[in-house]
C-alpha positions in Angstrom: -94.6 80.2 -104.5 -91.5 81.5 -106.5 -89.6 83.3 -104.4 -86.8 85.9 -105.5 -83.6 84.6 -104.9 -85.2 82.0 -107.7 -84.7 84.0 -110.4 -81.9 84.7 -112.6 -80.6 88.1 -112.3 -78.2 90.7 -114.1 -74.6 90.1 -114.1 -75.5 87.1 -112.1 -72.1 85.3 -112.8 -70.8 87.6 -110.4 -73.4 89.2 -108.4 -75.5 86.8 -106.4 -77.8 89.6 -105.1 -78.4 92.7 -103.9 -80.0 93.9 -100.8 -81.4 97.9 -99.7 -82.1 98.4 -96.1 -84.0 101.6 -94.6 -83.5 101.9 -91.0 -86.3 103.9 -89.0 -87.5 104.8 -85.6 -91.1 106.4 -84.6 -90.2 109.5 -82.3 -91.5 109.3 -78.8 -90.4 106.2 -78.6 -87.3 104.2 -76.6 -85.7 102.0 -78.9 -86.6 98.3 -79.0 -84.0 97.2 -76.0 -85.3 100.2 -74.1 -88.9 99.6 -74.3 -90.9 97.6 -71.9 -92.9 94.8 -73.4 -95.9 96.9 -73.9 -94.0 99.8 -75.6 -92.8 97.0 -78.1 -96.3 95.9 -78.6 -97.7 99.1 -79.3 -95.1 100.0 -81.5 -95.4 96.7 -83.4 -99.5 97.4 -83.3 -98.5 100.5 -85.4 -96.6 99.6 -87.8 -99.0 96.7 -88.7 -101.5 98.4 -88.8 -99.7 101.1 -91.0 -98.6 98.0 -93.5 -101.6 96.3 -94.4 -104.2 99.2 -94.1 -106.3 99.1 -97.2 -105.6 102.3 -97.8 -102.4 103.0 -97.5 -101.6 101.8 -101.2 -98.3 99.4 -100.3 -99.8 97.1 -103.2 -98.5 94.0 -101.5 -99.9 91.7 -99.1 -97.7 90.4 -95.9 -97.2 87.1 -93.7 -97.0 88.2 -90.3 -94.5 86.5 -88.0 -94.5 87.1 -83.9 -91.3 86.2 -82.6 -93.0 84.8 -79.4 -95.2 83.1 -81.4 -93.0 81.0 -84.0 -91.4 77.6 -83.3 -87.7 77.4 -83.4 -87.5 75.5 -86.4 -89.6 78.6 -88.6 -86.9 81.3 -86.6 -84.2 79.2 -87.4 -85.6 79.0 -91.3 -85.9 82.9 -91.5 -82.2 83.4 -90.3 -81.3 81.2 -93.0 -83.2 83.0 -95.5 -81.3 86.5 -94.4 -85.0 87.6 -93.5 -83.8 88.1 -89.5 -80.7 88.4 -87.9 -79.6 85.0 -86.2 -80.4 86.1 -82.7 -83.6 87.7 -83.7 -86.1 85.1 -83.2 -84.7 84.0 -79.7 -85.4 87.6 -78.3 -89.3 86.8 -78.8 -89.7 90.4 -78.8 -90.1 91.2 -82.4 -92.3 90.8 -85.9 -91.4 90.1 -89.0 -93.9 91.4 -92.5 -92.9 89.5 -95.4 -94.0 89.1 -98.8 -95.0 86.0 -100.3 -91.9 85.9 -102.5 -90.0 87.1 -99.6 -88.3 90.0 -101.7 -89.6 93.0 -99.1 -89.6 92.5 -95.7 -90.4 94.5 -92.5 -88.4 93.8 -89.4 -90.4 95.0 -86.0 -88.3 95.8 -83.2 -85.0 94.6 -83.7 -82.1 96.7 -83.4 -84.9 99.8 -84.5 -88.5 100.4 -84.0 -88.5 99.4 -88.3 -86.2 98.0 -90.8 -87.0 97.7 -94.4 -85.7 95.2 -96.2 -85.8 94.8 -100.2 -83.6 91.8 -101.9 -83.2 91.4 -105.4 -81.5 88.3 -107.2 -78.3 90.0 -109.5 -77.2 93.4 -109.7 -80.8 95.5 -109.0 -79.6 98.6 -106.9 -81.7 100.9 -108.2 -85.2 98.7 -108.8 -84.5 97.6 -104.5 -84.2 101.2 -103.8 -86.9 102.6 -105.5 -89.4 99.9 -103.8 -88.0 100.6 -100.4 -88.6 104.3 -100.5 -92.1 103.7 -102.4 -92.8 101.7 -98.9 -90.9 104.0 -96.8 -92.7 107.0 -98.1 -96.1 105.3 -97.6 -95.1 104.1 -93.7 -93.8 107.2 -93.0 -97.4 109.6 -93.8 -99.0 107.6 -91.0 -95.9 106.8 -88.9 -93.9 110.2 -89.4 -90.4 108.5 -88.8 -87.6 110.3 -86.4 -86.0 112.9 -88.3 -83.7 115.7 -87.5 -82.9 118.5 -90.1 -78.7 118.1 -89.6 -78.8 114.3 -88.7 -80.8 112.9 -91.2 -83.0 110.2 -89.8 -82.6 109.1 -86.3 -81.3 105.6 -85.1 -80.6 103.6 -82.5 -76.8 102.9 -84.0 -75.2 106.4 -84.9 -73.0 104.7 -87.6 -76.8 104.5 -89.0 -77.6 108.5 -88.9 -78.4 110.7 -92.3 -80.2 107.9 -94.5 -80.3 105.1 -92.5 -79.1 102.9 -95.4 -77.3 100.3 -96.1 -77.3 99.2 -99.6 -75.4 95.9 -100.6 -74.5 93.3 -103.2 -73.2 89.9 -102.4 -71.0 88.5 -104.8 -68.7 85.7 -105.7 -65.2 86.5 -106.1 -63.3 82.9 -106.4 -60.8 84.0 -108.9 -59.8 87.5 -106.8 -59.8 85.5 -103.5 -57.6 83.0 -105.2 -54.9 85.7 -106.5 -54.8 87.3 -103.3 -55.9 90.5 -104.0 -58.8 90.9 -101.9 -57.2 93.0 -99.0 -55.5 95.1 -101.2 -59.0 95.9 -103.0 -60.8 96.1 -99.8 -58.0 98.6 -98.0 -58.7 100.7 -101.0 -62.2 100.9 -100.9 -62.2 101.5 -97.4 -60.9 105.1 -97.9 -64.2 105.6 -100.3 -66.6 104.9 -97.5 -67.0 101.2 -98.7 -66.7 97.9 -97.1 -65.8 94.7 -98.9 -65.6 91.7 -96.5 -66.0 87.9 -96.9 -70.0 86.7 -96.0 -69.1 82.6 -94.9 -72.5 80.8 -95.8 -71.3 79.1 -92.3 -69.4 81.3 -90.1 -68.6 78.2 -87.8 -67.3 76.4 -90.6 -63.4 76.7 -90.9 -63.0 75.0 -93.9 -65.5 76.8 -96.2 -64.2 78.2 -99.3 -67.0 79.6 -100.9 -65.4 83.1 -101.6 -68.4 84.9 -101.1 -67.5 88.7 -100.5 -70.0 91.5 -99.2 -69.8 95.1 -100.7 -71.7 98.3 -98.7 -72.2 101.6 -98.0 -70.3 102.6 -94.8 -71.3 106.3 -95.0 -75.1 107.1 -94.2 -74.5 111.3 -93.0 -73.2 113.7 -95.8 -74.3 112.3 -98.5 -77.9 111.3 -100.2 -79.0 107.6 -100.8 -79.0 108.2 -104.7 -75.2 109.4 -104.3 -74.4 106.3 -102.1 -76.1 104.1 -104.8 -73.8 105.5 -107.4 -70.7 104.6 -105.4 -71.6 101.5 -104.5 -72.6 100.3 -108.5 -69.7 102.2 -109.8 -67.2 100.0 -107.6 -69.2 96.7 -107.7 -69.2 96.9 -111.6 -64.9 97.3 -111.3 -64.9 94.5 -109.7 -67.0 92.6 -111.8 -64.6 93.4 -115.2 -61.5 92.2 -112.9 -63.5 88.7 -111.3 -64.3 87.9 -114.9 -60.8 88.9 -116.4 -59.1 87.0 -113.3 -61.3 84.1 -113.7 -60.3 84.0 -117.4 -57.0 82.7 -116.1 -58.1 80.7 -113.2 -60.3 78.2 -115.5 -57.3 77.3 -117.7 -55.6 75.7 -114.9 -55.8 72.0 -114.6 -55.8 71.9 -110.6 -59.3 74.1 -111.2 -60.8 71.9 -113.6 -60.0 69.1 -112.0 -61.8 70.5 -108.5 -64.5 71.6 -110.5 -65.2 68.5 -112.2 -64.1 66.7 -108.7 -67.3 69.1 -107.4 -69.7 68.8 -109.6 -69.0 64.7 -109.6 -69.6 64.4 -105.9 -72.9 66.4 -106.4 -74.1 64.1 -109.0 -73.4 61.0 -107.2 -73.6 61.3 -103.6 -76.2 59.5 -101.5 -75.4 61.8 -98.3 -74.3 65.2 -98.7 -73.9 67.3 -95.5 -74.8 70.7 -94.6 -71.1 71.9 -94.0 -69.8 70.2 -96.8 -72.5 72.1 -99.4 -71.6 75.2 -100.1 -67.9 74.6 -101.2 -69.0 71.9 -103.6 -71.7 74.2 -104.9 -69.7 77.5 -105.2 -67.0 74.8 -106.9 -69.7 73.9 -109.3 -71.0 78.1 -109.5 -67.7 78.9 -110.6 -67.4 76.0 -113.3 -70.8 77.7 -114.5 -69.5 81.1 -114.9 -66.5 79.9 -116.6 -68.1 78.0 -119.2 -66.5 74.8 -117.8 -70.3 73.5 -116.7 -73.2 73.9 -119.4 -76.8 72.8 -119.2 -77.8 74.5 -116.0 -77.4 78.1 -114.2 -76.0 79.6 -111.4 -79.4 80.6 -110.2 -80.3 77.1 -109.5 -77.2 76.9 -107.6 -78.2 79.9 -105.7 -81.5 78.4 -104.9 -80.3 75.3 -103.5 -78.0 77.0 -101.1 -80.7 78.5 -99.5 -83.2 75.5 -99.9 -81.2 73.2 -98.4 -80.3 74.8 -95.3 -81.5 72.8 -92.4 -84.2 74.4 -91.4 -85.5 75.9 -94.5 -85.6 71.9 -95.8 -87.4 70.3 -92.7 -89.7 73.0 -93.6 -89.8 71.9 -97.0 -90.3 68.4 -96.3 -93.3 69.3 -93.7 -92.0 66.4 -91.0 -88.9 66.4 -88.5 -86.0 64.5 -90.0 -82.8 63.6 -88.3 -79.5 64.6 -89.3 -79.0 61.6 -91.9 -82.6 61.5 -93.3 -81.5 65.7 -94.3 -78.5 64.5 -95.6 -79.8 62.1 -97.9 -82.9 63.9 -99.1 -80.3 67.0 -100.0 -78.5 64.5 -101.9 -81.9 63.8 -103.8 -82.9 67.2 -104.5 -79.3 68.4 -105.8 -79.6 65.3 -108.4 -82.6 66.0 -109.7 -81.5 69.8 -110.4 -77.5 68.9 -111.6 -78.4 65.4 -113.2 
């Protein structure tokens, strides 16, 4: 099945995706952490129900994951895939909705009763909004979410009150991070009610330099989700004209070139390649992409093996258990056949 972050999206040299989140909580409730175990299963009976009644009109049909019912390998797999949290699937009290492209997603019982999730490959602010209020609208007749006329919606994190959004777009910055201007940019935006922060594909990996850079709403109170949207595609579309005009001036230098080349040679060649060791080589090769340095293939495909060859996601894949050396060498296949 062809899944989203497949696809080749708008302004995708930059932009890697976007992602709209809706948090919501059914009144009368404790939330999740509060609730007894069965509080959280009639909660998560609800909202089931509520997505895949026949008449309810969501127009899409859900995968149902129980936490308590998954192995660790398919929780593990989700994290990767940005459907849960990391720690999500080890708290065994929670459900996950998905679609079969995995592009809307309902979250039961995490940090809220409900979180809807929309991703989008590129920049798609608007398109992921508009589906996660067409669901949210639809959830909310028969589940009539907590709402306060001067708070906004209600949630278990108050940095979360008014719309209980957070919209974002991940994107890849190389030539910014490699001029040092980053901070500078992200103080800045701070003061608008925006965060910019670097989004490691490994957070326990030191040596990662993937230059990957998260851009969000901080404000959710004061200020409508259309308004936030504006913000947040206004600034996200600077920084797109000073990446590309930066990264005019980073391809002409040799010691890129060379790295890039160096990358994109490894890729092509290796019999092993490691999970730690992926994601630089492959944002090395993204960047040679964007510049014009690489031809023949697009950065989509490069987004697709970074999340298809994450552990998990590829013993999946592969439908057996492998050890640590038979993933290594079957990631080395895969990126071949894609690269040449």
């Amino acid at each position: 099945m062809h899944k989203w972050y497949q696809e080749a999206g708008e302004q995708n040299d930059v932009v890697i995706s976007t992602r709209v989140r809706l948090a919501r909580s059914l009144p009368g409730y404790p939330y999740p952490k509060r609730m007894n175990a069965a509080g959280r299963q009639q909660v998560e009976q609800m909202i089931y129900e509520a997505a895949t009644n026949e008449n309810a009109a969501v127009g899409h049909q859900f995968a149902y994951w129980r936490m308590e019912d998954i192995g660790r390998t398919d929780g593990l797999s989700l994290a990767e895939r940005r459907l849960v949290q990391p720690d999500f699937p080890a708290d065994r009290m929670g459900g996950l909705l998905v679609t079969q492209d995995e592009s809307l997603s309902l979250l039961v019982n995490g940090e809220d009763h409900l979180r809807i999730q929309v991703f989008r490959a590129g920049m798609e602010l608007e398109s992921a909004y508009a589906e996660a209020d067409h669901l949210d609208t639809i959830l909310d007749k028969e589940l009539h979410f907590a709402f306060d006329p001067k708070l906004g919606y209600l949630t278990q994190d108050p940095a979360n009150l008014g719309t209980g959004m957070r919209a974002s777009v991940l994107l890849h910055l190389p030539a910014l991070h490699e001029s040092g201007s980053i901070g500078r940019i992200a103080a800045g935006l701070a003061k608008l009610g925006l965060v910019l922060e670097e989004e490691p594909f490994d957070p326990s990996n030191e040596e990662e330099q993937t230059s990957r850079y998260l851009l969000s709403n901080r404000l959710t109170l004061g200020l409508n989700e259309e308004e936030a949207l504006r913000n947040l595609k206004s600034i996200a579309q600077q920084l797109l004209v000073q990446e590309r005009t930066a990264r005019l001036s980073l391809a002409e230098k040799l010691e890129m070139q060379d790295a890039v080349s160096r990358a994109l040679g490894v890729l092509q060649s290796a019999k092993m390649l490691g999970e730690q060791e992926l994601p630089d080589l492959l944002y090395r090769v993204r960047l040679g992409i964007a510049a014009g340095l690489i031809s023949g293939v697009g950065v989509e495909k490069i987004d697709a093996l970074l999340m298809e060859l994450q552990p998990a996601t590829l013993t999946l894949a592969c439908g057996r258990r492998l050890s640590q050396s038979q993933r290594d060498g079957l990631r080395a296949e895969v990126v071949q056949r894609v690269l040449g």
